[in-house]
VEXTORGU-687609 format. One line per 3 residues: number of its first residue (from 1); their letters; for each residue x, y, z of N, C-alpha, C. Coordinates in nm, 3 decimals. Example, Ala and Ser with C-alpha at 12.3 -4.5 7.8 and 13.67 -1.06 7.14 Angstrom:
1 = AS = 1.319/-0.569/0.780/1.230/-0.450/0.780/1.320/-0.330/0.780 ~ 1.285/-0.225/0.708/1.367/-0.106/0.714/1.290/0.003/0.787
This chain:
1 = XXX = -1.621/-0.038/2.149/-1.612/0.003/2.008/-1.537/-0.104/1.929 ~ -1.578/-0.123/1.831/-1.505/-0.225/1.714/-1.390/-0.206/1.651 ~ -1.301/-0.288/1.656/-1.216/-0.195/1.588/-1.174/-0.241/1.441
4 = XXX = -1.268/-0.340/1.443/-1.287/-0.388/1.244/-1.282/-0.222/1.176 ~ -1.207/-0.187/1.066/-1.178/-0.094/1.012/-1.258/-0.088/0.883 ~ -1.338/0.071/0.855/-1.444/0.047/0.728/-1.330/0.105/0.628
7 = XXX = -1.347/0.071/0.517/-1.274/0.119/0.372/-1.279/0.263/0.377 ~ -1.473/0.317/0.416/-1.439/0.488/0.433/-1.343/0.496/0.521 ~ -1.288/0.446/0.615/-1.246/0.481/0.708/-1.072/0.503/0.702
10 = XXX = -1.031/0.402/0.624/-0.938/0.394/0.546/-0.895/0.495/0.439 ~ -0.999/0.552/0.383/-0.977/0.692/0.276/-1.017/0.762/0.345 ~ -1.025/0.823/0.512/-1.059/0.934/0.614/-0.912/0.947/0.621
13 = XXX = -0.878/0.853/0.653/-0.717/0.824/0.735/-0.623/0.863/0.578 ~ -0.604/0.836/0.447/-0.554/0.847/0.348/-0.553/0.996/0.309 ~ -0.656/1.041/0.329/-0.694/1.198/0.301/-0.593/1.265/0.404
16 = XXX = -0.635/1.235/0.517/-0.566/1.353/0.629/-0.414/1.349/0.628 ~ -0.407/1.240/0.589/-0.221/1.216/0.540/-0.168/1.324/0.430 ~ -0.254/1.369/0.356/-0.252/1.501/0.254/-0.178/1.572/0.319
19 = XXX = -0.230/1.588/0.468/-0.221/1.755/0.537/-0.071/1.704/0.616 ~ -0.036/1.590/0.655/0.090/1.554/0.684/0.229/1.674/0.704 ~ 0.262/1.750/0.783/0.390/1.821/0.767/0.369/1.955/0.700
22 = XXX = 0.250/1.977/0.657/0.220/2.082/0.569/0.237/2.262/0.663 ~ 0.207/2.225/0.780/0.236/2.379/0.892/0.126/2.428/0.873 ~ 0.127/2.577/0.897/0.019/2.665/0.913/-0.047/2.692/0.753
25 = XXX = -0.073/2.600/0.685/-0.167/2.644/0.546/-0.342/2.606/0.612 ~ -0.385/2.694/0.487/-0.524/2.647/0.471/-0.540/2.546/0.396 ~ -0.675/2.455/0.464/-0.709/2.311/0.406/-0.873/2.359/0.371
28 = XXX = -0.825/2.289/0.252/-0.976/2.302/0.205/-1.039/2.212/0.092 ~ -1.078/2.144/0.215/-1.136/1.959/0.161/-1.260/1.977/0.069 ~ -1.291/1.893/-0.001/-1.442/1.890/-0.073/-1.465/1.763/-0.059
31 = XXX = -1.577/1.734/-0.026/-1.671/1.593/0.079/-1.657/1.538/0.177 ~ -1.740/1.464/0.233/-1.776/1.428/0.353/-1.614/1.387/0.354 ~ -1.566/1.253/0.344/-1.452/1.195/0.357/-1.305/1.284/0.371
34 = XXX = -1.291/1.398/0.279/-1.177/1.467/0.272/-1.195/1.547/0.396 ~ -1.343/1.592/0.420/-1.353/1.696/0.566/-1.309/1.641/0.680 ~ -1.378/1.545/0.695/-1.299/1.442/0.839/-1.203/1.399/0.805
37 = XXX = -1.164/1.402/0.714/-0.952/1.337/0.743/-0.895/1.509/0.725 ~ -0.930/1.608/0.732/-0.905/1.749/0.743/-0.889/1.759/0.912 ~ -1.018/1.759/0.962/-1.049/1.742/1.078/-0.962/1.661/1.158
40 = XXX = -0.957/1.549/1.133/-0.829/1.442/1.173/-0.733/1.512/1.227 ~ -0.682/1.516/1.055/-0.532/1.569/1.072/-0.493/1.687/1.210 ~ -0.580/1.776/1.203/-0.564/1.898/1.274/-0.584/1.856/1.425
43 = XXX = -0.685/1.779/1.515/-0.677/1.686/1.608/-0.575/1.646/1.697 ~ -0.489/1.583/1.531/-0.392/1.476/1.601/-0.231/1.509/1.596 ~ -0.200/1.487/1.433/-0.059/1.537/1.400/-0.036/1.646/1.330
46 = XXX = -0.164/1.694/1.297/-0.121/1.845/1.203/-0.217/1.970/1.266 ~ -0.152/2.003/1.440/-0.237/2.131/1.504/-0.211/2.241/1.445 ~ -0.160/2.272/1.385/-0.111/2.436/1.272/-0.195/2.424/1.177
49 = XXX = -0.306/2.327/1.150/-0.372/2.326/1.038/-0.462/2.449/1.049 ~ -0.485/2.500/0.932/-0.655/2.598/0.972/-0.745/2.558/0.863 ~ -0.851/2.563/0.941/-1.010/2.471/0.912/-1.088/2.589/0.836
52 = XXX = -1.204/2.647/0.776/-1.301/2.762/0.735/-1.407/2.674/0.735 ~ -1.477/2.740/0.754/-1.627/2.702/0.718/-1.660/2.696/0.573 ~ -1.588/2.745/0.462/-1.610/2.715/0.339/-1.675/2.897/0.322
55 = XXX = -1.648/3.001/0.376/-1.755/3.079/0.367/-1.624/3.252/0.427 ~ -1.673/3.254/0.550/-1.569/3.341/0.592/-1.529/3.380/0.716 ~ -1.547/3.264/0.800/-1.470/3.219/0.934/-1.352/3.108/0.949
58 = XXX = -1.230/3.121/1.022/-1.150/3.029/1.013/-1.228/2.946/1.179 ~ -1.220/2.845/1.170/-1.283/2.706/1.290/-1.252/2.649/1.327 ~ -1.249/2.587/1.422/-1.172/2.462/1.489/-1.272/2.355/1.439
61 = XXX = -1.215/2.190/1.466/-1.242/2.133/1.439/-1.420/2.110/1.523 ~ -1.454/2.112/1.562/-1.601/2.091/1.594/-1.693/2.223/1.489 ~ -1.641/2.320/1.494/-1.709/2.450/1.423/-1.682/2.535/1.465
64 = XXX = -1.635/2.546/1.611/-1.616/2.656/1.692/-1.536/2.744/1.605 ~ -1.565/2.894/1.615/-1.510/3.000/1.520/-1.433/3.040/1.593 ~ -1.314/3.035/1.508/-1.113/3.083/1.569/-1.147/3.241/1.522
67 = XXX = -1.149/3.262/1.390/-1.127/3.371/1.351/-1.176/3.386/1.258 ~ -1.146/3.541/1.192/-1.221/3.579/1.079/-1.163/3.529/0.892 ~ -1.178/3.530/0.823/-1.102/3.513/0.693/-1.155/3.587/0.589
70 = XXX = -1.108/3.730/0.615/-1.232/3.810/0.479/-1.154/3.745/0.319 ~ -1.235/3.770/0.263/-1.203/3.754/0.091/-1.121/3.731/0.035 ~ -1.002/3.889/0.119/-0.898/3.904/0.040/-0.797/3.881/0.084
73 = XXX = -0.829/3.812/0.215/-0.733/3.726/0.320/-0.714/3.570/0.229 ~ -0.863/3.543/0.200/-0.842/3.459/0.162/-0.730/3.393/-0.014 ~ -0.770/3.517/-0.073/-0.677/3.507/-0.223/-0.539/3.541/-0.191
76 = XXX = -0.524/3.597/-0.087/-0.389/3.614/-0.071/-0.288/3.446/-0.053 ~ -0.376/3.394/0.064/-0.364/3.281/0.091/-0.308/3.206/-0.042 ~ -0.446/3.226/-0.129/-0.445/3.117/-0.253/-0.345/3.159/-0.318
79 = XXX = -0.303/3.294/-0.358/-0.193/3.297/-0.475/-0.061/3.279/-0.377 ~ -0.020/3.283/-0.300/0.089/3.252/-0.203/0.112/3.129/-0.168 ~ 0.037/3.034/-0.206/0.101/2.932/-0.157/0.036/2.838/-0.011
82 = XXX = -0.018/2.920/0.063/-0.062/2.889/0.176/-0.204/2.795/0.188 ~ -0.243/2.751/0.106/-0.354/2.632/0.102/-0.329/2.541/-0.006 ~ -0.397/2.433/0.054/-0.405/2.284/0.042/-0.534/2.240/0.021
85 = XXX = -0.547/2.246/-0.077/-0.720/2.222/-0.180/-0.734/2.062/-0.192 ~ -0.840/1.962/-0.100/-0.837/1.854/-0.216/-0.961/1.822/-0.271 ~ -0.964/1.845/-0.401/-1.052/1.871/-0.495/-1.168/1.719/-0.551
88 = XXX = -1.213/1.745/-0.580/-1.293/1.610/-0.680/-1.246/1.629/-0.788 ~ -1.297/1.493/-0.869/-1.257/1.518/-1.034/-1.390/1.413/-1.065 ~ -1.395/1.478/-1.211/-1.497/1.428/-1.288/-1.473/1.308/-1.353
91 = XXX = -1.311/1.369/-1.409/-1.190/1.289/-1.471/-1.037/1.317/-1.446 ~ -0.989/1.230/-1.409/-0.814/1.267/-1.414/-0.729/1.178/-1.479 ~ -0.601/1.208/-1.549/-0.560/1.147/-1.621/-0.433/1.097/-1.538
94 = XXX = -0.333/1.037/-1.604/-0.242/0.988/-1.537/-0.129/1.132/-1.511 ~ -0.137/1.215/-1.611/-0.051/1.348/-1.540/-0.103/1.434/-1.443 ~ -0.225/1.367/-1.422/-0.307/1.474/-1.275/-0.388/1.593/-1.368
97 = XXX = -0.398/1.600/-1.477/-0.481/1.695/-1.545/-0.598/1.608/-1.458 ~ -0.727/1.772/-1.436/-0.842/1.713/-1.365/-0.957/1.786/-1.478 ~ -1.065/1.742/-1.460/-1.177/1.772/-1.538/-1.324/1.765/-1.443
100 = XXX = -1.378/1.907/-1.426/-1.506/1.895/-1.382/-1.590/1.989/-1.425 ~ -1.564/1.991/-1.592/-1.647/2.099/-1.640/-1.786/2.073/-1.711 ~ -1.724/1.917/-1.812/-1.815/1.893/-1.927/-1.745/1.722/-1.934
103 = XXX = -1.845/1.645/-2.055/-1.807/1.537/-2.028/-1.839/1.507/-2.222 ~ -1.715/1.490/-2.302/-1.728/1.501/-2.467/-1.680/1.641/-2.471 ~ -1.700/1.664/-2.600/-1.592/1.763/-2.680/-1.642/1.895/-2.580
106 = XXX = -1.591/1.986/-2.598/-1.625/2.114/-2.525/-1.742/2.157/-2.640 ~ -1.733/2.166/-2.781/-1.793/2.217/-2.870/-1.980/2.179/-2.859 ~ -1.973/2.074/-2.850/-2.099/2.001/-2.834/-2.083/1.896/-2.659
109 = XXX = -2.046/1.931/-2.529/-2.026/1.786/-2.489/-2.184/1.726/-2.413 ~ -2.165/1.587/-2.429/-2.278/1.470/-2.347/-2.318/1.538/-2.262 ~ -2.233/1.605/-2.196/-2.296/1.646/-2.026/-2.236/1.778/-1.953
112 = XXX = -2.331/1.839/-1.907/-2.243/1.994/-1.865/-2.215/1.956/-1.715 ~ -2.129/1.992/-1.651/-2.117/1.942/-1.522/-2.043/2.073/-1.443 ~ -1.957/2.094/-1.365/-1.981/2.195/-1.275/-1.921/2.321/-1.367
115 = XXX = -1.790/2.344/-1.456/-1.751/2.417/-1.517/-1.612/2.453/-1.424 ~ -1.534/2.516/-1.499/-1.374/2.466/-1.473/-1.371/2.549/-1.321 ~ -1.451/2.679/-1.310/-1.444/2.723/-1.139/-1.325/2.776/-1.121
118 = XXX = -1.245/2.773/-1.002/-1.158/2.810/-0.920/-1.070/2.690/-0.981 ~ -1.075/2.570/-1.040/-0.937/2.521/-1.068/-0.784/2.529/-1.111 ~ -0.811/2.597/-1.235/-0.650/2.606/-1.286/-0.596/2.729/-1.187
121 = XXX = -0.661/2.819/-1.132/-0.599/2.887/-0.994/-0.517/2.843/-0.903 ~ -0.635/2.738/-0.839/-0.571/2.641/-0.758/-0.416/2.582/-0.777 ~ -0.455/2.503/-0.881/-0.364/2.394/-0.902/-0.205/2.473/-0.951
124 = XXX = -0.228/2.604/-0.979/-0.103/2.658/-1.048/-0.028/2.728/-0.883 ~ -0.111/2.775/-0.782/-0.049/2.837/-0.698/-0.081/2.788/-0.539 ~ -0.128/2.673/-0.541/-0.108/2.604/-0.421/-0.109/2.428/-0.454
127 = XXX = -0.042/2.402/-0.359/-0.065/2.260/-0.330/-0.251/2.164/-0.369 ~ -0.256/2.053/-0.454/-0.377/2.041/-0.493/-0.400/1.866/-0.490 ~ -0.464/1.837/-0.399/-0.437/1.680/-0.409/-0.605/1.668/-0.429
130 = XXX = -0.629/1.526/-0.500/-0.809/1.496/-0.574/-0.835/1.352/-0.463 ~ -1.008/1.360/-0.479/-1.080/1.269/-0.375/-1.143/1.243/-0.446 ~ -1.159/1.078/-0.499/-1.254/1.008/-0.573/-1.361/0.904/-0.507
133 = XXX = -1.441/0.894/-0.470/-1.516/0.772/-0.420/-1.556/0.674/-0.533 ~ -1.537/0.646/-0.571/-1.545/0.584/-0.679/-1.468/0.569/-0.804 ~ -1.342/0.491/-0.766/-1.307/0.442/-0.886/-1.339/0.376/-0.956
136 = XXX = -1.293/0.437/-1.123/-1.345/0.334/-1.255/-1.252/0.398/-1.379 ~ -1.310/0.327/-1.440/-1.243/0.405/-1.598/-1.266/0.532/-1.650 ~ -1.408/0.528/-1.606/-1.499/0.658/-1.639/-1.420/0.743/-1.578
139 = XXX = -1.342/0.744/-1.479/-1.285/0.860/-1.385/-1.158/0.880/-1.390 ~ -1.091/0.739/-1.409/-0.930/0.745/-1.461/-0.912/0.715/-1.600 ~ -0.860/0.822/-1.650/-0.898/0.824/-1.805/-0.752/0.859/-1.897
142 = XXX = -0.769/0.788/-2.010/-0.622/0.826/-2.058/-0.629/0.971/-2.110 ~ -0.679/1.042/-2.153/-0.720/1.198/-2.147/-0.837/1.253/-2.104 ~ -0.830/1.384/-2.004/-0.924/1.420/-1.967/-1.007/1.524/-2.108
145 = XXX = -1.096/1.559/-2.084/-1.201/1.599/-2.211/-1.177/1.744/-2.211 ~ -1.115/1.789/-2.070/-1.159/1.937/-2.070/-1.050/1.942/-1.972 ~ -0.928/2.031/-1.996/-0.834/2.023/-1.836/-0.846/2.163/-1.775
148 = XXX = -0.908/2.118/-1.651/-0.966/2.222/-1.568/-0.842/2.250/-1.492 ~ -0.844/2.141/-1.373/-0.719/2.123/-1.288/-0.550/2.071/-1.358 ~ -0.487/2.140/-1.364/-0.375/2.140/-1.433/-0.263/2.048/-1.399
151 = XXX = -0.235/1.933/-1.503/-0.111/1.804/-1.474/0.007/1.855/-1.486 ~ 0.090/1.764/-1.436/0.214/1.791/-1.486/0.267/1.822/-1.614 ~ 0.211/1.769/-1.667/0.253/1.781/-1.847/0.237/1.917/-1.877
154 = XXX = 0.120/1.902/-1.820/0.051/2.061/-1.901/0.112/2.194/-1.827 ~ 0.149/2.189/-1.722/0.218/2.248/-1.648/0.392/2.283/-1.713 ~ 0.410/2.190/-1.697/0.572/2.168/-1.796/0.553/2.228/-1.921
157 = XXX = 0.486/2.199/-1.992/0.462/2.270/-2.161/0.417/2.455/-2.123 ~ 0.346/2.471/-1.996/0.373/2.611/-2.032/0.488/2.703/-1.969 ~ 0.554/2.617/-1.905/0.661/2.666/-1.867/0.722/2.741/-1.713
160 = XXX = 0.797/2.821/-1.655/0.821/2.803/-1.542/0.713/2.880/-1.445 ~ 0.659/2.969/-1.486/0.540/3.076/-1.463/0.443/2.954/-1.391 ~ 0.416/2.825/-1.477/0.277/2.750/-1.408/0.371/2.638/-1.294
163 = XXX = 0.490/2.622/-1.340/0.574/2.474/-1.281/0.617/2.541/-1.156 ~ 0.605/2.661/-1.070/0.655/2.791/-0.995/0.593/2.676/-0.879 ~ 0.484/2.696/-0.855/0.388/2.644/-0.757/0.301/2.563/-0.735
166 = XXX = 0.327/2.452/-0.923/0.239/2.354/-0.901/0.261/2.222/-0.806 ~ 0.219/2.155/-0.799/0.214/2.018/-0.702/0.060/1.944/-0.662 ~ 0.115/1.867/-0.702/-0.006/1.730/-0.642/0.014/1.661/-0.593
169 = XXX = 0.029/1.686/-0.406/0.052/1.571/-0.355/0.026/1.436/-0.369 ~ -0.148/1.428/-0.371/-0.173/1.290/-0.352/-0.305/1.254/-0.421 ~ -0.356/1.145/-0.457/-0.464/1.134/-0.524/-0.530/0.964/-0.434
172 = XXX = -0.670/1.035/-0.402/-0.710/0.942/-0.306/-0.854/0.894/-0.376 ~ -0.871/0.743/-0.356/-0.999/0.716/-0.430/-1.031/0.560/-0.303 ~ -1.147/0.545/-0.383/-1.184/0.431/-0.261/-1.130/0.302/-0.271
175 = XXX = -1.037/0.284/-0.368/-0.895/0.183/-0.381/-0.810/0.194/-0.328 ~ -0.753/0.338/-0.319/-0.615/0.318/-0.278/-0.585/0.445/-0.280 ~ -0.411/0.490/-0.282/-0.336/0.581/-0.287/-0.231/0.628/-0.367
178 = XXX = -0.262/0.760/-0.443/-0.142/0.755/-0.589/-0.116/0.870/-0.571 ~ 0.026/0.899/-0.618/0.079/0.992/-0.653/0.208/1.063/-0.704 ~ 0.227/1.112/-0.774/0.308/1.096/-0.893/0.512/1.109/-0.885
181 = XXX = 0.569/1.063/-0.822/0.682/1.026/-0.772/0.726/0.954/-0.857 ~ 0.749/1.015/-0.938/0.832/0.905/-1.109/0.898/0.961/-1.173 ~ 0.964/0.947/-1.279/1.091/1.058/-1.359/0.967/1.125/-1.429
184 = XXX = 0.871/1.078/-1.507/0.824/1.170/-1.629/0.679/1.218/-1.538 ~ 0.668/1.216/-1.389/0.551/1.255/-1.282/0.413/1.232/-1.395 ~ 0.427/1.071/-1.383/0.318/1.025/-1.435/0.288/0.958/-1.311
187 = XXX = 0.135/0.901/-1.302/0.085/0.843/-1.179/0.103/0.712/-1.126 ~ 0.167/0.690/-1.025/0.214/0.576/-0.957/0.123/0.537/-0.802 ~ 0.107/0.425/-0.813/0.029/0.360/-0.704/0.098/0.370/-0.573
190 = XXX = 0.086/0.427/-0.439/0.127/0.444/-0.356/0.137/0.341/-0.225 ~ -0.036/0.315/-0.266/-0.077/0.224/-0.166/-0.194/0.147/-0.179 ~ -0.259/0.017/-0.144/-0.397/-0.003/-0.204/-0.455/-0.034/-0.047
193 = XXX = -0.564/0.025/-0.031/-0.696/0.032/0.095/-0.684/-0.173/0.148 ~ -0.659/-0.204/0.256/-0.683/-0.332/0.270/-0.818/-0.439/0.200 ~ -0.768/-0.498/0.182/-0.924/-0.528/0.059/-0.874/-0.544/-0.064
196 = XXX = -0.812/-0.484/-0.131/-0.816/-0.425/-0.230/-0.668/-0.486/-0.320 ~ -0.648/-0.526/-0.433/-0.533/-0.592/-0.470/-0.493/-0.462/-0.596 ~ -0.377/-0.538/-0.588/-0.350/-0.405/-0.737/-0.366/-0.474/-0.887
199 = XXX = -0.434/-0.565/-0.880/-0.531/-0.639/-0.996/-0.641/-0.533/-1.053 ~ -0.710/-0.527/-0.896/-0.835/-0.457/-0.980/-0.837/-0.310/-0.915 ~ -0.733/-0.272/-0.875/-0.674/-0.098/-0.955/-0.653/-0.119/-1.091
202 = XXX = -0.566/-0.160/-1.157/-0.516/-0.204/-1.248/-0.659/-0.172/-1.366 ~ -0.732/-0.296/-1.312/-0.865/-0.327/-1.404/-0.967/-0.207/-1.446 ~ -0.958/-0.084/-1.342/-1.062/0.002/-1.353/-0.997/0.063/-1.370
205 = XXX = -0.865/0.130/-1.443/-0.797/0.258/-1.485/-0.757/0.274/-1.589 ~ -0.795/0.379/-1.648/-0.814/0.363/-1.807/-0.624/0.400/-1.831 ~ -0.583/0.377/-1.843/-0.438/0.381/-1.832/-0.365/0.330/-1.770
208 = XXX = -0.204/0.317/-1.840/-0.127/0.250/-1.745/-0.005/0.309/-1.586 ~ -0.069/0.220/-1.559/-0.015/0.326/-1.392/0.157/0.230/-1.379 ~ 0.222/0.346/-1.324/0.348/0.291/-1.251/0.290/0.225/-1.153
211 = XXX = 0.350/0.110/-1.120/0.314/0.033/-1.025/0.448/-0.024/-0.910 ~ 0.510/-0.022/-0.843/0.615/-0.059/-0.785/0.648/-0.213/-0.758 ~ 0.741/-0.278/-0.724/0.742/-0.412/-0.688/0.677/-0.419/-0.591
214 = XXX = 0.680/-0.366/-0.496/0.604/-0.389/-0.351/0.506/-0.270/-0.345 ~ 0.398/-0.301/-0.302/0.301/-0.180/-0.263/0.239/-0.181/-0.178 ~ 0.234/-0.094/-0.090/0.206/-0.122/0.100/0.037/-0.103/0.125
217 = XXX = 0.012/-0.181/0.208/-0.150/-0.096/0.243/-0.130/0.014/0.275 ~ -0.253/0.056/0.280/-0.280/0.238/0.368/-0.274/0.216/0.479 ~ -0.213/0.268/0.543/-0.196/0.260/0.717/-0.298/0.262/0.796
220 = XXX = -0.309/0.166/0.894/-0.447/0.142/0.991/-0.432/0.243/1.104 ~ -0.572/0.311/1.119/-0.606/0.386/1.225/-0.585/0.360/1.318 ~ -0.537/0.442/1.427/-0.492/0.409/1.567/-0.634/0.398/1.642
223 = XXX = -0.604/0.391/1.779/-0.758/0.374/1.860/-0.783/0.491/1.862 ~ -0.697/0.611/1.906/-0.748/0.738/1.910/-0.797/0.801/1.791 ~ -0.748/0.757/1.673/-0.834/0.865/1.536/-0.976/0.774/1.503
226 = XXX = -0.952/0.628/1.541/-1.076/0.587/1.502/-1.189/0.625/1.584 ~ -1.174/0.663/1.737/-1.277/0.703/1.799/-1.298/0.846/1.782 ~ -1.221/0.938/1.714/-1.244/1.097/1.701/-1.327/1.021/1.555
229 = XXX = -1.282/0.969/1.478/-1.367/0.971/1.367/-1.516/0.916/1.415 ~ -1.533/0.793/1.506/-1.657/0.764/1.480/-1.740/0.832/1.606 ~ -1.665/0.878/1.707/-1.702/0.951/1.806/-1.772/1.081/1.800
232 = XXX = -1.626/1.144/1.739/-1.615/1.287/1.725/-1.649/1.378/1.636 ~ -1.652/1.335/1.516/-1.606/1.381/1.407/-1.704/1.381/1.315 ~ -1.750/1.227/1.269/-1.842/1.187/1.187/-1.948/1.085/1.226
235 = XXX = -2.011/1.108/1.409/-2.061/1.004/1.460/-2.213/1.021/1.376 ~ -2.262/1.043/1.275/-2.416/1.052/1.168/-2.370/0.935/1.085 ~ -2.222/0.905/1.033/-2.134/0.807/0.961/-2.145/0.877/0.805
238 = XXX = -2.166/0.983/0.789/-2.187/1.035/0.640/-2.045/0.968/0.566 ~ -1.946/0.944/0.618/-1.807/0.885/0.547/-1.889/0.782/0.494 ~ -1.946/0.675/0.546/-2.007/0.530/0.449/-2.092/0.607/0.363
241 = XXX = -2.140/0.727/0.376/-2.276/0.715/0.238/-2.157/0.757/0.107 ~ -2.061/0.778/0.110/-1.982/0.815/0.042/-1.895/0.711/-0.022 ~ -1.819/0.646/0.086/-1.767/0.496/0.060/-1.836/0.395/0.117
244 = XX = -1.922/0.292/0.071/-1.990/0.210/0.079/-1.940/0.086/0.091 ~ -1.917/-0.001/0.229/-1.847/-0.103/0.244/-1.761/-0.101/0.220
């Protein structure tokens, strides 16, 4: 096996770092990339993780069914605290406000797109970190159009009721690693994917990011997660149709 490292492979490994220390919560990834660094995590350093099918079985990492998760097992979960959502965004801004509803004014907008959903739920009563494959401007934006998933700011302005349980760990895109560890929890660069300079982060974000003096790569896969990933995990490679080179 090779052990040249792919960029998806790099935001497999960035994602599952989400679930890092987190204990017995529910994870509940959205795309190929966030599922296998879900999967990962639970594998290797995070066995208290619990997996679902997205539906209403809790699973181990291959599929095998652990247990049951009816409905209202599951909202309990969500308003308590006990899951770890990482979401997509359409758009996110530098306070972590997310947008995947519409794209232009709400009144008239360009484009209807999924509609705000289960977000501001989420983001107010569990842990909520976002998965981008594609960074650009279009996606890091100095205001989002529609705030679905709820920032810090917006969080802070309504006061202690939303600031109770919000958090965003981490924000993962096919550049790098951010997340908001600053006095006014505006978005700061964590880490950039090998490859990758903090030039052209910089270049494709429609705003200005905290940036640190030093900024570390994303940590390289060991032999054992790279062979559960390309072995185990995601041996079809759906992670590259996602991150591409």
């Amino acid at each position: 096996m090779t052990r040249e490292v792919t960029r998806a492979e790099y935001c497999v490994i960035a994602c599952a770092e989400a679930w890092r220390d987190n204990g017995e919560v529910l994870a509940s990834p959205m795309g190929a990339v966030p599922s296998v660094g879900a999967r990962l995590a639970r594998l290797t350093f995070a066995p208290d993780l619990l997996l679902t099918d997205g539906e209403a079985m809790l699973v181990g990492p291959d599929g095998t069914v652990e247990g049951w998760l009816p409905y209202r097992q599951h909202l309990t979960m969500v308003t308590g605290g006990r899951r770890h959502v990482m979401m997509g965004a359409s758009q996110i801004d530098q306070f972590g406000n997310q947008n995947i509803s519409c794209i232009g004014g709400w009144e008239r907008p360009a484009r209807q797109l999924l509609g705000v959903r289960g977000a501001p739920v989420n983001t107010l009563n569990n842990p909520v970190s976002y998965w981008v494959p594609r960074h650009s401007t279009r996606v890091f934006v100095e205001k989002v159009d529609m705030i679905c998933g709820v920032g810090y700011d917006s969080a802070a302005a309504a006061g202690p009721t939303a600031t109770r349980f919000h958090r965003i760990p981490r924000v993962v895109s096919n550049l790098g690693v951010f997340d908001f560890a600053t006095p006014d929890r505006s978005m700061r660069l964590a880490s950039v994917h090998p490859g990758v300079t903090v030039e052209e982060v910089r270049e494709v974000t429609g705003f200005e990011l905290t940036v640190p003096e030093e900024v570390p790569y994303t940590r390289e896969p060991t032999g054992e997660e790279l062979e559960l990933i390309r072995e185990v995990l995601d041996p079809q490679g759906l992670r590259n149709r996602e991150v591409k080179g």
